[in-house]
C-alpha positions in Angstrom: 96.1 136.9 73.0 94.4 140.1 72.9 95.5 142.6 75.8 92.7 144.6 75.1 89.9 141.9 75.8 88.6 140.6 79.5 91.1 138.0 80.8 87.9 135.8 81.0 87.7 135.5 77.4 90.6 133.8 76.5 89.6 130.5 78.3 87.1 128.2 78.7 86.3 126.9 81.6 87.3 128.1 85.0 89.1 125.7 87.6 87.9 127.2 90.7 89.2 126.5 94.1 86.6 126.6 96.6 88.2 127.1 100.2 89.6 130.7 100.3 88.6 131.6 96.6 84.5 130.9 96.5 84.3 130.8 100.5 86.0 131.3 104.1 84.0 128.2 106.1 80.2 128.8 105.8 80.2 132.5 104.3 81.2 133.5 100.9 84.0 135.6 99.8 83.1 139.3 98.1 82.3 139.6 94.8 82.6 135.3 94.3 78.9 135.1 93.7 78.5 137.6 91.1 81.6 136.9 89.1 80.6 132.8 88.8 77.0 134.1 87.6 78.6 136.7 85.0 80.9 134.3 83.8 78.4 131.3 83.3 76.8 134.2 81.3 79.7 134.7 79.2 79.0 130.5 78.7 82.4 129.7 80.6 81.9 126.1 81.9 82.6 126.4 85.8 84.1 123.0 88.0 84.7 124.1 91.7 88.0 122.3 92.2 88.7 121.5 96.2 91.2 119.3 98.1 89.3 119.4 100.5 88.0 115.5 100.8 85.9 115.7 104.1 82.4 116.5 102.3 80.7 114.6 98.8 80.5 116.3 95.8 76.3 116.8 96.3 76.6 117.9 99.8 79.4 120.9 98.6 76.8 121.8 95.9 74.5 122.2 97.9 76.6 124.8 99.8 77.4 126.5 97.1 73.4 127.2 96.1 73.0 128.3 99.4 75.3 131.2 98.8 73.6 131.9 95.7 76.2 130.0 93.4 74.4 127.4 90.4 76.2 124.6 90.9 74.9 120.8 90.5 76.6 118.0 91.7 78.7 117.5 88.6 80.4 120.6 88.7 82.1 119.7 91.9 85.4 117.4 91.6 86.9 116.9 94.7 90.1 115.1 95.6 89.0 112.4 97.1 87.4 112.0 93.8 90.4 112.0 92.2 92.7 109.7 94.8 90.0 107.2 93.7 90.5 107.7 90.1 94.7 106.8 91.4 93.3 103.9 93.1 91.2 102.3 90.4 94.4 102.7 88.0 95.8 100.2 90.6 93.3 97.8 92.1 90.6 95.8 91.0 87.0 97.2 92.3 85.4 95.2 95.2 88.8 95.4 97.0 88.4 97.5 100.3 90.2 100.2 100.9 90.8 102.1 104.7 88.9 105.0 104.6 90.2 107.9 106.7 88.7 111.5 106.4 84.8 112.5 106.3 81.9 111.2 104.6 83.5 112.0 100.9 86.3 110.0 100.8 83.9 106.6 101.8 81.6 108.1 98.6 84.0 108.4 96.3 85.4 104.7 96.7 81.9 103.2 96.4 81.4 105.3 93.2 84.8 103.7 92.0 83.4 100.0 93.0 85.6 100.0 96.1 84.5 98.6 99.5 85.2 101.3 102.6 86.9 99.9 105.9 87.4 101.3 109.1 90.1 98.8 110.4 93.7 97.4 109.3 92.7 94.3 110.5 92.5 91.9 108.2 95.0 94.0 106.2 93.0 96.4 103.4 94.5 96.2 99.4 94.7 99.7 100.3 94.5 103.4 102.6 92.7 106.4 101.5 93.1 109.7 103.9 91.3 112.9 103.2 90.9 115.5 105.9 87.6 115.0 108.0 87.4 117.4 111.5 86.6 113.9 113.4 89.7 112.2 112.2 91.3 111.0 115.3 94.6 109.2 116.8 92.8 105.6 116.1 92.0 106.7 112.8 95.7 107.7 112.6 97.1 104.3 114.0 94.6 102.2 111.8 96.1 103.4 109.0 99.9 103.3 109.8 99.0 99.6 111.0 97.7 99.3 107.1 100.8 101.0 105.5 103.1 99.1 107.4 101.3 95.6 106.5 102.2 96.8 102.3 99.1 98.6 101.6 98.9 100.8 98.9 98.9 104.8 100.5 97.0 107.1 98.8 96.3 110.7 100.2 93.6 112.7 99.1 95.9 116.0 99.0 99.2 117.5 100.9 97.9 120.8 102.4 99.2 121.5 105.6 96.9 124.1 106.4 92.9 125.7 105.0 91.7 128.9 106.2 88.9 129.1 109.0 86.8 132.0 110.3 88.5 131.9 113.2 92.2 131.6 111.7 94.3 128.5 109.9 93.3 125.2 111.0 95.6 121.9 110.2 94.7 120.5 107.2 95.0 117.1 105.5 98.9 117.3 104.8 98.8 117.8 108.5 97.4 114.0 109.2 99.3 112.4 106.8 102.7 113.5 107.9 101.9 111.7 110.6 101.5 108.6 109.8 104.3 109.3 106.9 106.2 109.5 110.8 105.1 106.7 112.1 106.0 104.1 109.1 108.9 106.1 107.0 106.1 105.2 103.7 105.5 108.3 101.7 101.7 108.4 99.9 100.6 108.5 96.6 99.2 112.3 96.7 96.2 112.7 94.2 95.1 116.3 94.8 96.8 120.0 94.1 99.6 120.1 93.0 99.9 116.7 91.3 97.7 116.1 88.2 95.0 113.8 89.1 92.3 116.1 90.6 93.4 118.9 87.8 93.1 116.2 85.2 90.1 114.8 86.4 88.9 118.4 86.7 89.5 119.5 82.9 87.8 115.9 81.4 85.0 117.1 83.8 84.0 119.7 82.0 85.7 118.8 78.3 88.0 121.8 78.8 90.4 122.8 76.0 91.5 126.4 77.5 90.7 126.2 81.3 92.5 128.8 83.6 93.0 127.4 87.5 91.8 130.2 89.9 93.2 129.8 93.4 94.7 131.1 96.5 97.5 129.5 97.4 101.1 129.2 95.4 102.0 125.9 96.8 98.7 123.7 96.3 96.7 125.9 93.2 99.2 127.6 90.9 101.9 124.6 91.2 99.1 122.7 90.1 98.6 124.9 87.3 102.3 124.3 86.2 102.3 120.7 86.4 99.2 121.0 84.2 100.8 123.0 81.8 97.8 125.4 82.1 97.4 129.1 82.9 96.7 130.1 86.5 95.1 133.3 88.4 96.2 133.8 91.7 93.8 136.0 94.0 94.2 137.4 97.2 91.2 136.3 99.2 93.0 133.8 100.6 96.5 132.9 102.3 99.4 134.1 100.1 100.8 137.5 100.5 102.8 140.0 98.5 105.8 138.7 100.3 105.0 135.5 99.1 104.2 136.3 95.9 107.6 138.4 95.4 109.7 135.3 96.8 107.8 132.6 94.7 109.9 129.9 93.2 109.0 129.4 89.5 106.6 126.4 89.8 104.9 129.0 92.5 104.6 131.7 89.7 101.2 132.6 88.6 100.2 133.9 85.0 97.9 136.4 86.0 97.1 138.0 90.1 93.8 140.0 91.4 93.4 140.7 94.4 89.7 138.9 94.1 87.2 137.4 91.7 86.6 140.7 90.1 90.1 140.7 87.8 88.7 137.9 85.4 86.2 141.1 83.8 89.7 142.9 83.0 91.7 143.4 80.5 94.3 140.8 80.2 97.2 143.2 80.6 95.2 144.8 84.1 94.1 141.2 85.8 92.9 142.9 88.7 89.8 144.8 90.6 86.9 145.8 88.2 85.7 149.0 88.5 88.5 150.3 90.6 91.4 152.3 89.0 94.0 149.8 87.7 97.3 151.7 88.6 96.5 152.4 91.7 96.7 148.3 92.9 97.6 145.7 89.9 100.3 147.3 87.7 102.8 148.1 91.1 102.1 144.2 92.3 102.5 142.8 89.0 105.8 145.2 88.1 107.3 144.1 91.2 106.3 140.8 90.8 107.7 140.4 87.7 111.1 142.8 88.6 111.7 140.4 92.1 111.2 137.0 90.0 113.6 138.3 87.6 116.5 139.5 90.4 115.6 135.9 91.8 117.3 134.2 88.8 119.7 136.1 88.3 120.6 135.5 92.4 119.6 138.7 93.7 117.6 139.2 96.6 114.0 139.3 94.7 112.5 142.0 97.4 115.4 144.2 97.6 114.3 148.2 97.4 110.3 147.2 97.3 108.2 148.7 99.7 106.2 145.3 100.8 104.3 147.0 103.4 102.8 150.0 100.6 101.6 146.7 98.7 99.8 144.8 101.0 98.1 148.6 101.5 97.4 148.4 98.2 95.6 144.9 98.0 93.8 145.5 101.1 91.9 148.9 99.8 91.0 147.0 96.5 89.7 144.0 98.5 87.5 146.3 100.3 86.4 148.2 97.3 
């Protein structure tokens, strides 16, 4: 690769998480509207990748245009989407299937054929839970009756946690462990980090050099890895420095920027456009890359690293 061009064009297609990447809840995040435009410009395909199961695929769409984003209904692949996809591979259409979560986990089993169920009795081929914010404790119970009767589990995605304006809220991870307590039945687990959604996400768009853009190690850039696909990590969302510095090596991202903004540089100075590049991306990425390698050798990766003087750093190019 060329250091010397954009990191943008070295790829083609952009795997964009939505929920602490593109948005925080109902506002958008700085600079995400402006860098999807200039890169469908520079005739990247975009697909707005989300765990998040609670909304369909139109209704996300529609959000994004309303924060000035083009976006049509295909462009959005969602992971209820994809625990469909896992359950099709399995079951015959026309069987029904427990839906727990919001209105886009029911829509994404009728597009697969599957008929939506709100009760384990008479026992359903199989259970489908994606986080919705009216998921309840009879929700909860239906489907641990269901699991424990031998239907199949499937769970939209595994994250514990999203980002809301007023703080983290529990996320669909949360729910599940739950009834994974209640029966001792682990799920099937479509979304980030395991392939389905990142799979379905690349044949989307009929990707042959995506990158996956995202905001958290555990869920986004793990994904990345088991994808065998490059990653951007930015830092809009939940990760900090510390947790970049301490990242296992499945957590490692290829390139970090503190936003949007560090796909328009330079491969070799991923980080805020317009803003001098030493001053925030080469000390993050040099430590980075200095704690991940005292980490292998098993040294104490953040030993003599100033963490607080980094997440200075990040914070005056966020705000740039």
């Amino acid at each position: 690769m060329n250091a010397d061009a954009s990191l943008i064009s070295h790829f083609d297609a952009l795997l964009l998480d939505l929920d602490g990447v593109i948005y925080i809840g109902p506002h958008a995040i700085g600079h995400a509207v402006s860098a999807c435009a200039r890169a469908r410009s520079e005739g990247l395909a975009l697909a707005f990748v989300t765990n998040n199961a609670s909304r369909p695929p139109a209704m996300v769409a529609e959000h994004l245009r309303e924060l000035g984003i083009e976006a049509s209904e295909h462009d959005v692949v969602n992971a209820s989407q994809a625990a469909a996809r896992v359950i099709a591979d399995r079951l015959p259409p026309g069987s029904p299937v427990l839906a727990i979560g919001g209105p886009g986990v029911r829509a994404a089993l009728i597009d697969r054929g599957f008929v939506p169920v709100d009760s384990a009795d008479p026992t359903p081929a199989a259970v489908m839970m994606g986080y919705g914010p009216d998921v309840g404790w009879k929700d909860l119970a239906e489907a641990s009756y269901a699991v424990q009767a031998g239907a199949l589990f499937v769970a939209t995605n595994p994250d514990t946690s999203f980002p809301t304006p007023r703080g983290m809220a529990p996320g669909n991870g949360t729910l599940v462990a739950a009834v994974v307590a209640a029966t001792g039945c682990q799920p099937i687990v479509a979304g980030k980090p395991y392939r389905p959604l990142i799979v379905e996400s690349i044949e989307r768009v009929g990707s042959t050099r995506p990158l996956m853009i995202g905001d958290r190690l555990d869920t986004d850039i793990e994904a990345a890895h088991n994808a065998n696909i490059d990653s951007l990590l930015v830092m809009t969302g939940v990760t900090s420095v510390r947790d970049i510095l301490l990242a296992t090596p499945q957590h490692r991202p290829t390139y970090i920027a503190p936003d949007l903004r560090g796909l328009f540089m330079p491969l070799d100075q991923a980080c805020v456009a317009n803003d001098p590049v030493p001053s925030m991306c080469a000390p993050l990425l040099t430590a980075a890359a200095a704690a991940w390698a005292r980490a292998d050798a098993g040294q104490d990766p953040c030993a003599d690293v100033d963490v607080a003087a980094l997440e200075s750093l990040v914070s005056a190019g966020l705000t740039r």
